[in-house]
N, C-alpha and C positions, 0 to 999 in steps of 0.2 A: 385301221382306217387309212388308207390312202390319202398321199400327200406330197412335200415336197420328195426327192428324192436323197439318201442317206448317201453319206461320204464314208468311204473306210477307214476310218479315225474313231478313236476315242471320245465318247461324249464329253462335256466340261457338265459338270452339275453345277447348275444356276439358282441360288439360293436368294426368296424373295423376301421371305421374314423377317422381322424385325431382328438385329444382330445378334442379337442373345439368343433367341430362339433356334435362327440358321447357326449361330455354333455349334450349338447343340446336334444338330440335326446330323451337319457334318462328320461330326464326330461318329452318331452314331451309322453312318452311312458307310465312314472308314472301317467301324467295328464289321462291318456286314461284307463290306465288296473288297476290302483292301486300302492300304494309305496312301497308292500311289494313282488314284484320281485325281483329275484336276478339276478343283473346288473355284467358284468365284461367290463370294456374297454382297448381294447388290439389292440391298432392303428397298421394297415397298413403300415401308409403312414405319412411321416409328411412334411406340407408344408414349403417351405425354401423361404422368399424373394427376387429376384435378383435386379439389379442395370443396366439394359442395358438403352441406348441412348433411348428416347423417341421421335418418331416423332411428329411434330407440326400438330394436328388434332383438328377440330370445334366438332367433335362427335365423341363416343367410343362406344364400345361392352364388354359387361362383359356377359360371358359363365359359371361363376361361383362367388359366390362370393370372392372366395379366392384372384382372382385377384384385386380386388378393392382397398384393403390399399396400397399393391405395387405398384399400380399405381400411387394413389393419393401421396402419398410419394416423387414421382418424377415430379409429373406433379398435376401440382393444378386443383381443379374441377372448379372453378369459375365460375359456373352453368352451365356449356359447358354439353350436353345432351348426357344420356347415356342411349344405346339400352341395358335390361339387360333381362338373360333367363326366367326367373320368378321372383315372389313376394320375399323372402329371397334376391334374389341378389339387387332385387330394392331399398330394406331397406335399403344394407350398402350401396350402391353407395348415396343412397338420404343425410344419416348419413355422410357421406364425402364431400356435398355439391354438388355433379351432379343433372343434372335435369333428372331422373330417370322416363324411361318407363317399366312398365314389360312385357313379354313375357306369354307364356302359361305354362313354363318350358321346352321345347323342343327346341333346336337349330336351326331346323328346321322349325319347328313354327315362329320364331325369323327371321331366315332368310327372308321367308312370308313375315314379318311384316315391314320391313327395303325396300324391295324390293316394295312396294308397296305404301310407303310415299316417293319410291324418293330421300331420301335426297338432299342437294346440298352440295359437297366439299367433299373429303374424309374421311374416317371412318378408328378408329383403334380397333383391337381385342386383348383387353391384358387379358392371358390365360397362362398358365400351359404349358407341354409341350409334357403331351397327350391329345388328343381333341378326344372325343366321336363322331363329327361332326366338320366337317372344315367349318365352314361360312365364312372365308374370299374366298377360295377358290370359292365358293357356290356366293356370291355378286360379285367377279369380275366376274363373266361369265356373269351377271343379269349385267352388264355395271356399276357398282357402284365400284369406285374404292376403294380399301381394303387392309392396312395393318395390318399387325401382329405382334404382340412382346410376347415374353417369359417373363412376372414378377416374377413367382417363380417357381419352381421345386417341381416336387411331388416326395420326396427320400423313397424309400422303406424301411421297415426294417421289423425284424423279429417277430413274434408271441411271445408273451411274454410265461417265464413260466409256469402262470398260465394257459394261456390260450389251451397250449401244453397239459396241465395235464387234461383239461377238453376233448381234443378231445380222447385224450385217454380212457376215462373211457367211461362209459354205461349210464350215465344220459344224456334225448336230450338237445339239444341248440338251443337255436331259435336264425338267424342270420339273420339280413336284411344290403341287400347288396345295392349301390348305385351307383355305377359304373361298366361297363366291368373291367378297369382296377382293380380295389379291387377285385371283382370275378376270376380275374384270378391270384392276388395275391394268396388270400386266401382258391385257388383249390390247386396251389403249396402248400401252408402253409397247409392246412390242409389233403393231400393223404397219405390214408393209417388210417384216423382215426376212431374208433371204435365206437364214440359215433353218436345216432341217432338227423340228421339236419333236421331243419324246415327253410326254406329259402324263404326270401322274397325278390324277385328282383326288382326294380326301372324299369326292359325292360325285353323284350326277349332277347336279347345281350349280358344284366347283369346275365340274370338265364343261359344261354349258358354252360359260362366255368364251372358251378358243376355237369355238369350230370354226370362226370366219380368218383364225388364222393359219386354216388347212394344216395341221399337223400331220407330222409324219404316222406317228403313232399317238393313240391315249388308251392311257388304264387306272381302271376306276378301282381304288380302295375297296376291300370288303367289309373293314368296320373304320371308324373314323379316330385310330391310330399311329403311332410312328411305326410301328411294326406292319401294320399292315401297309403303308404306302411305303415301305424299303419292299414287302411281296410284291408291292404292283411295279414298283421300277426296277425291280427284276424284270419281271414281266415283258414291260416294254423296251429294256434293253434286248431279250431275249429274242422279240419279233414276233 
């Protein structure tokens, strides 16, 4: 995609995730490209715990992992089985004692996959309080009854200094996005900046909200993994 024009420098990878997450990421970024990129993490979003009433379910839904400590927190896993998006969310829910199926990473996919084994008794979705995909919606129409609880809040906040000072200047940044919501954070946070972007989306959905910020480059994920979005920013590093 045409866009601003690239400087012969080094991209900085701009990590937008919540801290734990962008650790993570980096790390396995270093495992992939080498240690001697230069990392900034300048979170989005940071996840908040909540405390609401927990309905009485034989089986759960985890959309993300972030939900899984808030839940367990409230409501014991004592191996009570849990439908979870992908590999990552299977970890922690397994790590908390649920008996842990994974998904493809896709919601949708997920949903498939619930609708199709049936369960018996109802099922709970404890999730955030934006959803990329509504599957409880998605399962009660499939006749699988399905509720939903908010465990934690995704709070917004603002682009840190540094981070401000890099979009300002002329050197590019290489940014891999994971969400609609974080891309549309980070179209607000970042309009109007001068430096050339190389963006790597998790979806079409997620690459969406930057096009008004004419990037240099974007490349879309082929499945909605870390493996796959280190392929794509390959990729857009590559040209």
């Amino acid at each position: 995609m045409a866009g601003k024009r690239l400087a012969h420098t080094r991209p900085v990878l701009v990590l937008t995730r919540p801290a734990a997450q962008s650790q993570r990421f980096a790390a396995q970024f270093a495992a992939r490209f080498g240690e001697d990129w230069p990392v900034l993490i300048a979170p989005l979003q940071q996840i908040v715990p909540l405390q609401p009433a927990i309905p009485a379910t034989r089986e759960l839904i985890f959309t993300s992992e972030n939900a899984v400590a808030p839940l367990a927190a409230l409501s014991p896993a004592n191996g009570r089985r849990a439908w979870c998006v992908g590999a990552r969310t299977r970890e922690a829910a397994a790590r908390a004692g649920f008996e842990a199926i994974a998904g493809s990473g896709d919601g949708a996919a997920l949903a498939a996959m619930i609708v199709a084994a049936r369960p018996s008794g109802s099922l709970l979705h404890a999730c955030g309080e934006h959803l990329a995909f509504d599957i409880c919606a998605t399962l009660n129409l499939a006749g699988i009854e399905t509720y939903s609880v908010q465990v934690y809040a995704q709070r917004a906040q603002p682009l840190s200094a540094a981070a401000r000072a890099l979009l300002a200047g002329a050197s590019p940044l290489l940014v891999p996005l994971f969400s609609p919501r974080s891309a549309r954070l980070f179209a607000g946070a970042a309009k109007g900046c001068r430096a050339p972007l190389l963006i790597a989306a998790i979806s079409t959905a997620t690459a969406a909200p930057c096009a008004a910020l004419l990037p240099a480059r974007v490349e879309t994920a082929a499945r909605p993994d870390a493996e796959s979005m280190l392929d794509a920013l390959s990729r857009v590093m590559a040209g």
